[in-house]
Backbone as CSV, one residue per row, in Angstrom:
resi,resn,N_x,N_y,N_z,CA_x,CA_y,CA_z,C_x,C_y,C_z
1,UNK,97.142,62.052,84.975,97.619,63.408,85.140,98.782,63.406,86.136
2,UNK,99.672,64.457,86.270,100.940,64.640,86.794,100.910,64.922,88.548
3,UNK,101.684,66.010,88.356,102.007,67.007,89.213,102.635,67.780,89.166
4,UNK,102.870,68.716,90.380,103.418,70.136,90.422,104.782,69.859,91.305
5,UNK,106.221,69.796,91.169,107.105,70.204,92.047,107.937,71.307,91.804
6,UNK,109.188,71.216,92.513,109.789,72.476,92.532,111.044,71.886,93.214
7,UNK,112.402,72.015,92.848,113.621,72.084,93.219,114.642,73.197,92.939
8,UNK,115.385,73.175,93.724,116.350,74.848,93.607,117.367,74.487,94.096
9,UNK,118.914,74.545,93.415,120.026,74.068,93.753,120.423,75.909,93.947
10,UNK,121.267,75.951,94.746,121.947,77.087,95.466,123.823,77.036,94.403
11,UNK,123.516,77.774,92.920,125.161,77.218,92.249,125.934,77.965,92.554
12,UNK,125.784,79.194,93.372,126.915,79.784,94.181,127.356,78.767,95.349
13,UNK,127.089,77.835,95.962,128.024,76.971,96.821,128.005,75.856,96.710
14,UNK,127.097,75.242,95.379,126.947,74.187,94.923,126.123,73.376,95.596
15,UNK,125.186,73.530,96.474,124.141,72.648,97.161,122.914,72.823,97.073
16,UNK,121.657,72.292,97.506,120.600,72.243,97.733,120.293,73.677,98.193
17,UNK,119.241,74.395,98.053,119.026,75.437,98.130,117.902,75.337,99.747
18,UNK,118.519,74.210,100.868,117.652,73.940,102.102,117.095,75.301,102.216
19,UNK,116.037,75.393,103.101,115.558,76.721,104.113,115.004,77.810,103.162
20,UNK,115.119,77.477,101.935,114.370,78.811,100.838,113.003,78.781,100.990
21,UNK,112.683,79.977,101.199,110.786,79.711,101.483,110.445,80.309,99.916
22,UNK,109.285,79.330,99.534,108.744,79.487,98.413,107.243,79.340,98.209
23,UNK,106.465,80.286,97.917,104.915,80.606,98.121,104.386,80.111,96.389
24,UNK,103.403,79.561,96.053,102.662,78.858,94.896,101.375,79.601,95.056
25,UNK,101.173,79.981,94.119,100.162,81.223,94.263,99.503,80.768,92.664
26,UNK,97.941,80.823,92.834,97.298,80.432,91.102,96.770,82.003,90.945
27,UNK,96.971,82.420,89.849,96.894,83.864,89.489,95.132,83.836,88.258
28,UNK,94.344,84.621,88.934,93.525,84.821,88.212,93.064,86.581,87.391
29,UNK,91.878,86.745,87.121,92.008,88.422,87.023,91.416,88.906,87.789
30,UNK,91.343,88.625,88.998,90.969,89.346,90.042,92.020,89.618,90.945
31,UNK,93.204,88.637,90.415,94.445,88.622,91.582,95.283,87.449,91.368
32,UNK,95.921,87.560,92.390,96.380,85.671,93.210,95.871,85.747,94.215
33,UNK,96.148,83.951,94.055,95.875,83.636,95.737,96.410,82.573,96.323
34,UNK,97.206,82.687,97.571,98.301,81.935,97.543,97.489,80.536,98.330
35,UNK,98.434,79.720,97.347,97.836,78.398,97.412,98.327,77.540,98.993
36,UNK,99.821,77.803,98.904,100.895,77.351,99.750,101.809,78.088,100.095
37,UNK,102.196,78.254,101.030,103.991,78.818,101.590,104.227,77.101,102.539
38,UNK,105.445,77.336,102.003,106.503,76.257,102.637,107.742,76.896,102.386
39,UNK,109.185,75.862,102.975,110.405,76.153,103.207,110.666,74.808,102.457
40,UNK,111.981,74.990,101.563,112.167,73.543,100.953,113.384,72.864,102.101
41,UNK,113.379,71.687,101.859,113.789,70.921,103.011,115.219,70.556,102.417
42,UNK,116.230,69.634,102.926,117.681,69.477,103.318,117.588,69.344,101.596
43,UNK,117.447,69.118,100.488,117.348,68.238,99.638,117.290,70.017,98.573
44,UNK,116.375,70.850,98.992,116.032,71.523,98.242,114.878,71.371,97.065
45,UNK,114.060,70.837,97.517,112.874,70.081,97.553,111.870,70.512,98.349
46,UNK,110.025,70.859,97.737,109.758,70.619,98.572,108.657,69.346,99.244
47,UNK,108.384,69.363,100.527,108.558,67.722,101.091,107.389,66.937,100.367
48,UNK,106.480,67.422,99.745,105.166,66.760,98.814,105.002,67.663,97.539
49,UNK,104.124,67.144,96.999,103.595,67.954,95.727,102.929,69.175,96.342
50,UNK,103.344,70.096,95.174,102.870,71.241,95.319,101.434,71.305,94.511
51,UNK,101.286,70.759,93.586,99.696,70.302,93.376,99.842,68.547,93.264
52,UNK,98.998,67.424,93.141,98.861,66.510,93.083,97.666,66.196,91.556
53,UNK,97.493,65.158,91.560,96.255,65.045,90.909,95.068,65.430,91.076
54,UNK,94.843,65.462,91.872,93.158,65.905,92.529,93.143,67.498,92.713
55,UNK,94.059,68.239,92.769,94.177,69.742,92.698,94.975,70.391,91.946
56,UNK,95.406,69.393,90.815,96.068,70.334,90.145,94.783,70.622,88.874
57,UNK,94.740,71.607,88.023,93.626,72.068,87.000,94.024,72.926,86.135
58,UNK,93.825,72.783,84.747,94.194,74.231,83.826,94.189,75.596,84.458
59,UNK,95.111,76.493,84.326,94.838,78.167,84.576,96.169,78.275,85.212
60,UNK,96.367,79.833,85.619,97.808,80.150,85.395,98.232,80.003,87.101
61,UNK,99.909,79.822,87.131,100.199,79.605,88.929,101.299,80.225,88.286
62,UNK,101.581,80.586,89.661,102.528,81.409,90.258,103.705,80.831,91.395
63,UNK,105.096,80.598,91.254,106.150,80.336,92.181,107.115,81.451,92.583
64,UNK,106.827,81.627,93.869,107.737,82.624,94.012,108.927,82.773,95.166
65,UNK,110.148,82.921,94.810,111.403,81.690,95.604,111.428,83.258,96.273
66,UNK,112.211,83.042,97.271,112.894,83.935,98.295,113.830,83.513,98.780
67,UNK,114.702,83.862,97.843,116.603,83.805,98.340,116.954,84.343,99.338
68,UNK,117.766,84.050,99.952,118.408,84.864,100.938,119.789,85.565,100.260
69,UNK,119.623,86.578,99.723,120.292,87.055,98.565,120.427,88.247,98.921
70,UNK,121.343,89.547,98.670,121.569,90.555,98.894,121.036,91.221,97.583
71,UNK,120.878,90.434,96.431,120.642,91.080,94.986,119.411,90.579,94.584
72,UNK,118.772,89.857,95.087,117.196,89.343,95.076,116.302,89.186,96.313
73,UNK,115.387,89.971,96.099,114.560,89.576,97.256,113.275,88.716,97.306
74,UNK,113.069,88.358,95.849,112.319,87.548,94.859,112.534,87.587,93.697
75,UNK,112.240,85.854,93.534,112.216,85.299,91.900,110.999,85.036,91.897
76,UNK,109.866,85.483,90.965,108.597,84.896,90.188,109.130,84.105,89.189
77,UNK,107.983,82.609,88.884,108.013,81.911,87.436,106.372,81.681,87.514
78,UNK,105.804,82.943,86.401,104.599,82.332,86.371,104.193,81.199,85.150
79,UNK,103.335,80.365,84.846,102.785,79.292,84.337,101.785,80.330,83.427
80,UNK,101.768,79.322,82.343,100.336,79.568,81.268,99.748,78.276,81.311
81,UNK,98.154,78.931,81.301,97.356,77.631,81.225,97.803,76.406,80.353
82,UNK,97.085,75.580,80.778,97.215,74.106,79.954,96.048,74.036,78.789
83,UNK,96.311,73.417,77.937,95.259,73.401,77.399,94.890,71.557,76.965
């Protein structure tokens, strides 16, 4: 089995999208619940897996970026289960 990452290039100045805080949240029907908040690092990256093998599992997740943007104050990408 895999894993979970996440990279974000910034194509308004052409770089790594450093310092973006981005929360991973697994969405059930009772809610979400946030798994992780981190900041992605110089690379735009963030510094480990956001799930690994041992915690990653079928059912739906949630990424949600926070630009420092005047026209976004969040991007959601939610996931559909695996089957």
């Amino acid at each position: 089995m895999g894993h979970l990452s996440t990279h974000v290039l910034d194509t308004a100045n052409g770089c790594p999208a450093a310092g973006m805080k981005v929360t991973l949240q697994r969405v059930e029907a009772a809610g979400a619940t946030t798994l992780r908040s981190f900041a992605l690092n110089a690379d735009g990256r963030a510094d480990s897996a956001l799930l690994d093998e041992k915690t990653m599992a079928a059912g739906r997740y949630r990424l949600v970026f926070h630009p420092p943007s005047p026209f976004f104050r969040r991007i959601e990408l939610v996931g559909v289960e695996r089957i």
